[in-house]
Structures are given as structure tokens and as C-alpha cells.
LOBA-697755 format. One record per atom (N, C-alpha, C): residue in one letter; x, y, z. Coordinates in steps of 0.02 Angstrom, whole numbers, padded with zeros to 5 digits, always signed. Example, Ala and Ser with C-alpha at 12.3 -4.5 7.8 and 13.67 -1.06 7.14 Angstrom:
<pts>
a+00660-00284+00390a+00615-00225+00390a+00660-00165+00390s+00642-00112+00354s+00684-00053+00357s+00645+00002+00394
</pts>
This chain:
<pts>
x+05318+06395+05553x+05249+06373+05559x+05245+06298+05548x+05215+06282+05612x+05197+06186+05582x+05141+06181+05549x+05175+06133+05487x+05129+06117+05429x+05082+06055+05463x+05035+06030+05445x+05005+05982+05466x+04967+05936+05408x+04949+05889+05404x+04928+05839+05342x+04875+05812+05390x+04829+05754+05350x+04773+05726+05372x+04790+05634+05372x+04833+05614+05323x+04849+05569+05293x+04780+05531+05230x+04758+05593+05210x+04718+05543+05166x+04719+05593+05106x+04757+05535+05047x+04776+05544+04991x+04731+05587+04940x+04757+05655+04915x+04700+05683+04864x+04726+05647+04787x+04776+05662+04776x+04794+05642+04730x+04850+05610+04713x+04875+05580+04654x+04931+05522+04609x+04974+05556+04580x+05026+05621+04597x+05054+05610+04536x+05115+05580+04487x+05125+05588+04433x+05184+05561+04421x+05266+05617+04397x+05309+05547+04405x+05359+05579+04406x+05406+05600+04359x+05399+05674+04331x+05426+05680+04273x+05515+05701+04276x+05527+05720+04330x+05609+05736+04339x+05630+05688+04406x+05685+05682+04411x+05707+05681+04460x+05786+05675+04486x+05800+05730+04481x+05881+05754+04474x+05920+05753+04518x+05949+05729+04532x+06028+05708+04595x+06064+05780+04575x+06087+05824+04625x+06162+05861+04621x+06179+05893+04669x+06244+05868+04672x+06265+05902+04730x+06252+05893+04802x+06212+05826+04793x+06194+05796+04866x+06125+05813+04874x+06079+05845+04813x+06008+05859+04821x+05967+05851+04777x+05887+05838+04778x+05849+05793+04733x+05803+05874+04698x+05797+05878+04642x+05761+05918+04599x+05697+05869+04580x+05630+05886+04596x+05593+05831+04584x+05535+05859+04554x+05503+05838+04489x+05469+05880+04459x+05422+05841+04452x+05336+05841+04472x+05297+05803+04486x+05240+05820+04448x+05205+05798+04392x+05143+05830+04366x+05082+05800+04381x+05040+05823+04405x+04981+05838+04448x+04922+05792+04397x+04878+05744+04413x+04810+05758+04373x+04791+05806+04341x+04764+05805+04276x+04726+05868+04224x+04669+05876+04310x+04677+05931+04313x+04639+05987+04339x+04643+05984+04433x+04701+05958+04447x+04701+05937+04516x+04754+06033+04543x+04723+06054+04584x+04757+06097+04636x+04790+06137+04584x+04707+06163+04549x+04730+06247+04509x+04766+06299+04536x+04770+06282+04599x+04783+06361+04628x+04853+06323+04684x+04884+06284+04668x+04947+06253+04694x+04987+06335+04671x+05027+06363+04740x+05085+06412+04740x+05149+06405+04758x+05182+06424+04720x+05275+06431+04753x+05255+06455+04836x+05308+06402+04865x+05287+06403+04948x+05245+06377+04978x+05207+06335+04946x+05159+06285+04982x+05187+06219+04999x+05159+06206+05060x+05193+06148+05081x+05150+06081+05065x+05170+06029+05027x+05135+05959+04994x+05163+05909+05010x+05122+05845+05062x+05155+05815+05073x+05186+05752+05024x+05235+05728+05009x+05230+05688+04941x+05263+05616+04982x+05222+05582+04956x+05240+05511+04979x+05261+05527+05050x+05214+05568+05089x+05222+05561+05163x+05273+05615+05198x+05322+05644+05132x+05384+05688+05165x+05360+05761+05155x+05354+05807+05201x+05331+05860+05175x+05361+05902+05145x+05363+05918+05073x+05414+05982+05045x+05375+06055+05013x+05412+06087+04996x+05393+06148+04976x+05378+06162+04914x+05355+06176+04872x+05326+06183+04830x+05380+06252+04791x+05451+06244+04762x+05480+06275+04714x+05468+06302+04644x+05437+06257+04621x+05416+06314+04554x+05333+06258+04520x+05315+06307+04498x+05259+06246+04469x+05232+06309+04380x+05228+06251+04348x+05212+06265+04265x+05163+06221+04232x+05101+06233+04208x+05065+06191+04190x+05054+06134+04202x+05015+06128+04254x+04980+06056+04309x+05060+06010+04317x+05124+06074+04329x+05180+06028+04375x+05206+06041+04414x+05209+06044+04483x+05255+06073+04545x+05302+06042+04546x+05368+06070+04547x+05430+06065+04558x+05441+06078+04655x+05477+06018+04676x+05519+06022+04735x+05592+06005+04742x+05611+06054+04789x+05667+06017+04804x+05699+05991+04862x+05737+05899+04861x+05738+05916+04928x+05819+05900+04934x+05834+05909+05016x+05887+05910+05056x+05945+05837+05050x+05990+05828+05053x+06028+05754+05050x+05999+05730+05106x+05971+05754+05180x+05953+05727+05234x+05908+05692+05222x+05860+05713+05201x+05783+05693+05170x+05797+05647+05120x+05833+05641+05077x+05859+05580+05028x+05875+05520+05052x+05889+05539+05107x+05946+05475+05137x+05886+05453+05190x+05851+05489+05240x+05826+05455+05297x+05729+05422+05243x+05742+05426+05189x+05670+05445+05153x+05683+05400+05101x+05625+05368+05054x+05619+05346+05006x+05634+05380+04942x+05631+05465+04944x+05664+05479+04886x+05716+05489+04863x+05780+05447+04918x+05821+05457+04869x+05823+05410+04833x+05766+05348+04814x+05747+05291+04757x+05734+05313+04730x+05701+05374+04715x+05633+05375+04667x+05680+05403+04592x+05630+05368+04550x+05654+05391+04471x+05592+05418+04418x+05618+05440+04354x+05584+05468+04321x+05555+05396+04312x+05459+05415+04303x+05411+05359+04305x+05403+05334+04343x+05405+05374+04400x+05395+05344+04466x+05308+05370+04488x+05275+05349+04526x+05208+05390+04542x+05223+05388+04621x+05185+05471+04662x+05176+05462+04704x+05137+05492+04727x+05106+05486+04804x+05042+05505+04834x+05058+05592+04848x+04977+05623+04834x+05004+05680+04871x+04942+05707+04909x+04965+05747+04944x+04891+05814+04999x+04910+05854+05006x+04894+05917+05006x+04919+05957+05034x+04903+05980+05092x+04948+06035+05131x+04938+06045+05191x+04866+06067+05217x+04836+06045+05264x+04763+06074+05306x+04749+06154+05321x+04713+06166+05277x+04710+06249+05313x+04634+06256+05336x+04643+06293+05393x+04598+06318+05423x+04504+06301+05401x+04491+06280+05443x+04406+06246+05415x+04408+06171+05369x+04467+06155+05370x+04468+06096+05307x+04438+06047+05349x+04399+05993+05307x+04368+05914+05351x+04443+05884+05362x+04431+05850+05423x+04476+05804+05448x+04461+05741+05448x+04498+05706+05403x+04467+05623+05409x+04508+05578+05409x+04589+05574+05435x+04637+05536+05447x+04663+05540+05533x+04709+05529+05515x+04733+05578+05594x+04806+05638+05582x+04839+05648+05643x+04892+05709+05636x+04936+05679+05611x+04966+05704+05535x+05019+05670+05489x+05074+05751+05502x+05140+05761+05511x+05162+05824+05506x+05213+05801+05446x+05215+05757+05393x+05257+05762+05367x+05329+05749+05367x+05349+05725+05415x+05424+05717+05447x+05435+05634+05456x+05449+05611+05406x+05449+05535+05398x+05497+05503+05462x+05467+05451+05492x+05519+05438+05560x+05567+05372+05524x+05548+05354+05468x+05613+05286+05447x+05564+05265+05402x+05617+05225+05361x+05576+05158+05284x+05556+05111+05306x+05528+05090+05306x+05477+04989+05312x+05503+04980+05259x+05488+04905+05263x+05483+04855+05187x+05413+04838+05189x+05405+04820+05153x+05329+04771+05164x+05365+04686+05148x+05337+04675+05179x+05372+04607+05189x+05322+04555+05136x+05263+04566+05136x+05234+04503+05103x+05143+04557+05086x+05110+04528+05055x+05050+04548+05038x+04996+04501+05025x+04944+04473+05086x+04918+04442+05078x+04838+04457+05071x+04800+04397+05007x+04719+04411+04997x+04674+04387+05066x+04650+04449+05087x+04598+04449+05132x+04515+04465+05130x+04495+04419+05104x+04420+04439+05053x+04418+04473+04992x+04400+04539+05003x+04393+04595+04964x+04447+04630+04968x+04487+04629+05012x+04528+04681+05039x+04638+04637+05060x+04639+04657+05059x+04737+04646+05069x+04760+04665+05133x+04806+04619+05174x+04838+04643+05218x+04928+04645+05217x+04940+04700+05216x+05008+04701+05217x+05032+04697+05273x+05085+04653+05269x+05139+04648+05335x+05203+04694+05314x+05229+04742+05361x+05257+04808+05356x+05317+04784+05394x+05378+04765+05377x+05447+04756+05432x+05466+04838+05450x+05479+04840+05515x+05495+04938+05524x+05565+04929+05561x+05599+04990+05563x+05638+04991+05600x+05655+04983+05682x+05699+04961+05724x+05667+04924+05781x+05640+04970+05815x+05677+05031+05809x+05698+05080+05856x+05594+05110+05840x+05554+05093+05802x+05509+05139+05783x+05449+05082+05839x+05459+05033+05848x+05421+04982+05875x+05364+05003+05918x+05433+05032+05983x+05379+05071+06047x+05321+05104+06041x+05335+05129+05948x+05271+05210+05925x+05200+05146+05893x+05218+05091+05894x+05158+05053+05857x+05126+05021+05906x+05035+05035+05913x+05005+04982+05954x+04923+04973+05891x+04899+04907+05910x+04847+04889+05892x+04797+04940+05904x+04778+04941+05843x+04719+04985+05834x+04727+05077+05840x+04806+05075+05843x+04843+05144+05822x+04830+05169+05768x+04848+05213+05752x+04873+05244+05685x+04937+05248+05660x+04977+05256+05581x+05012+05249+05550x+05008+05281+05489x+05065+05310+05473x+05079+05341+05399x+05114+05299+05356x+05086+05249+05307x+05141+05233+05267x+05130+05262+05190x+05170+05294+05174x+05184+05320+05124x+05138+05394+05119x+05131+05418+05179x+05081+05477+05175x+05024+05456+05196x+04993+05383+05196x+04922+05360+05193x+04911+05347+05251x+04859+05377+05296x+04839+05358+05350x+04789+05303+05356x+04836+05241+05409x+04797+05175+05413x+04788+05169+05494x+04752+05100+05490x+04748+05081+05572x+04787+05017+05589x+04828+05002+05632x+04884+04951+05625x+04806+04887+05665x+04811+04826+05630x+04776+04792+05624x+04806+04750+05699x+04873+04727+05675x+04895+04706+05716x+04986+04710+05742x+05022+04717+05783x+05088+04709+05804x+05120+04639+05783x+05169+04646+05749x+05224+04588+05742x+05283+04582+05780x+05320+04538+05769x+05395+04533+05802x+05431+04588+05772x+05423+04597+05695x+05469+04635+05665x+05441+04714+05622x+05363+04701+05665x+05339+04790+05615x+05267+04773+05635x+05205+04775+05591x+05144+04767+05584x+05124+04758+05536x+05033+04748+05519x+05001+04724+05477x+04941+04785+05485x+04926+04803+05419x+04871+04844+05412x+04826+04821+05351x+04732+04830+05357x+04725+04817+05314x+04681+04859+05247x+04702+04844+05186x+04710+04883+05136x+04641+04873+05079x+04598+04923+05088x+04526+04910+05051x+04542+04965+04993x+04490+04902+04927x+04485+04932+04884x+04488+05011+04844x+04470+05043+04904x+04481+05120+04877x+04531+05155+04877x+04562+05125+04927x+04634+05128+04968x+04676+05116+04912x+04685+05066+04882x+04719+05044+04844x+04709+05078+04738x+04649+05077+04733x+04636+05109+04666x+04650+05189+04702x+04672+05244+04744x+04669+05308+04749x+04732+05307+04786x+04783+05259+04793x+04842+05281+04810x+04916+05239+04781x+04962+05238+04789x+05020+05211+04763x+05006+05120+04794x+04970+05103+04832x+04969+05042+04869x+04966+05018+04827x+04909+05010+04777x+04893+04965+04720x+04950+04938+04681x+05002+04985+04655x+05053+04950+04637x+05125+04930+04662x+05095+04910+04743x+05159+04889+04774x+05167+04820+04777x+05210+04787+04782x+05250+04729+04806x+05306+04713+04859x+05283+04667+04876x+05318+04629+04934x+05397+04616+04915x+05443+04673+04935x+05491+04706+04963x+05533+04780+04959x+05447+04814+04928x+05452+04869+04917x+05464+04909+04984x+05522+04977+04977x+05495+04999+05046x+05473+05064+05037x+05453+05077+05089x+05383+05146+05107x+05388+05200+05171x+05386+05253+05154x+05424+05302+05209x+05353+05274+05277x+05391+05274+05331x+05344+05269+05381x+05323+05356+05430x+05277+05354+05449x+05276+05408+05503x+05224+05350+05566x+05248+05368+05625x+05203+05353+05681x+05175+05407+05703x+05118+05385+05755x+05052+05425+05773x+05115+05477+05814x+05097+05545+05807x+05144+05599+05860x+05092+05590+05918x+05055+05577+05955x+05027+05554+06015x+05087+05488+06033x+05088+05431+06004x+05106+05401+06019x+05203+05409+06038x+05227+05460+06007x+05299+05501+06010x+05287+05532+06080x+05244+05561+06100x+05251+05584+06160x+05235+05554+06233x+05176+05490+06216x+05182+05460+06245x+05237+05416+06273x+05261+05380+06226x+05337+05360+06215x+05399+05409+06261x+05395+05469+06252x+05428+05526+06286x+05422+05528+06366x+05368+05527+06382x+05329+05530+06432x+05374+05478+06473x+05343+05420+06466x+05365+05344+06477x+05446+05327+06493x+05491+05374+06445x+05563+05363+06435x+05581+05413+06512x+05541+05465+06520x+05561+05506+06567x+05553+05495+06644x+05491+05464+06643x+05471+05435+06697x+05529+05363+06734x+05552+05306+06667x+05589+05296+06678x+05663+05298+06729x+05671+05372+06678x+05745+05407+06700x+05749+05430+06800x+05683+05429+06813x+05676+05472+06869x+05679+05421+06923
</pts>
């Protein structure tokens, strides 16, 4: 079954385990006092953008675990105890939609290259991988770190999105810095478009 996300952050949590073995991450995450009473073994949550399963959970903490694949193509195989990260869980049936289609399946890391004051609000410049380029256009959509944004503008080496106050106090943004990096996902419209384009090509 495809899981699906919205990209807009419910909750922060933090990171109370996070165990290397054997080539796989044990990651034990405790939730806000009173966030997702009814979180079950087998639910799928997207965390910092990667979607995992929901292994064991004990008093406001879900335990995941993930794969060496997912470690390696993903930001968690950084992550450490005291780490915080974004979470949502998956969309079910009748839920409001107010991001765009996130499935969880991180396509590569950005850096953020620099973080600059724009009034009220911050614009980050995002370096991406090259190969991810084709999937970014102005006034697109973007997953960084789970968070669904609108790419402000295209660079030589990634994009710029920009980052308002709420944005920032209700997700991990607030405490980032310029050369932090951040799992990316691109718009899946824009993956198939891309597809489309490569095929037409070929012919």
C-alpha cells in the first residue's frame, strides 16, 4: 500500500535513542505530552521526510527502525541522541490537505548553503544534488526535511525557498544553519514529468 504525507509538519519530536547495529538504525523518538494518543505498531510516520514504520511505541515514544539503505541515501544516518525531528503521519482517508504529494521516499541530501534575513521571514539557499535539478522549477514544490515549501527561485547549484515565522517556530528549520544538510524529496509530478521528457527524448 502507498503511504502518502501532506508535507506539513504536526509535530517536533526528540531524540531519545539512536542505535547503529549491524548496518541498521534503532531510533527511539518521544512525541509531545499528548501528541498522537492513538500512534500503533505498523503505522507509517514520516520523520524528517523518510517514511518509516512505527516498531514499538511506550509512553508518548515510537520506536523505528530503519534499513542501512535509508541510512546512507538519508540524513539519519547523522542523527544522534538529542537530536529533534519533524514528524506527520500518514493521510488517511477524509484528512484536510494543505501541502502537496510527499510519499516519503527521500530522493538525496541538500546542504543549505547560507541563510539569509528577508523582512520578517528567511530565505534559504538549498545546494542539491545535480542529478535532482531537472525535478526543481520556480514556483514548484519541495520537501525539505518533510516540510512542504514553494521553491522561490532556481540556482546554478539547488534553490532558494522562503521560510516564515511559523514555519520556523513549528519545525526543525528554526534551528538550522548554513551547512546543515536536509533530506530532500521533489514534487512526484515533477518525476514524471521528467520521465515523460527523458522518453520522448529516446524516441
Amino acid at each position: 500500500m502507498w503511504r502518502m504525507f501532506t508535507g506539513i509538519i504536526e509535530h517536533v519530536g526528540d531524540v531519545e535513542r539512536a542505535d547503529f547495529k549491524g548496518g541498521r538504525l534503532r531510533l527511539v523518538v518521544r512525541m509531545p505530552k499528548g501528541a498522537w494518543k492513538g500512534v500503533k505498531v505498523g503505522e507509517s510516520i514520516a520523520v524528517d521526510g523518510v517514511c518509516l514504520t512505527v516498531a514499538a511505541t511506550s509512553r508518548g515514544r515510537a520506536a523505528f527502525d530503519a534499513v542501512g539503505e535509508t541510512c546512507r541515501l538519508t540524513t539519519l544516518g547523522r542523527i544522534r541522541r538529542g537530536g529533534r525531528v519533524n514528524l506527520e503521519r500518514a493521510m488517511r482517508a477524509g484528512d484536510k490537505f494543505g501541502g502537496h504529494f510527499v510519499t516519503g521516499h527521500v530522493d538525496g541530501v541538500g546542504r543549505i548553503a547560507k541563510i539569509v534575513q528577508a523582512g520578517g521571514d528567511l530565505l534559504f539557499h538549498v545546494d542539491v544534488p545535480r542529478k535532482l535539478m531537472p525535478e526543481l522549477a520556480r514556483k514548484g514544490s519541495v520537501a525539505v526535511d518533510g516540510i512542504s515549501l514553494t521553491v522561490v527561485a532556481v540556482t546554478g547549484k539547488g534553490f532558494t525557498v522562503t521560510i516564515i515565522p511559523h514555519t520556523l517556530a513549528a519545525t526543525t528549520l528554526g534551528g538550522r544553519k548554513a551547512g546543515d544538510p536536509v533530506n530532500l524529496e521533489t514534487d512526484v509530478l515533477a518525476k514524471y514529468v521528467r520521465r515523460a521528457a527523458e522518453s520522448l527524448r529516446r524516441r
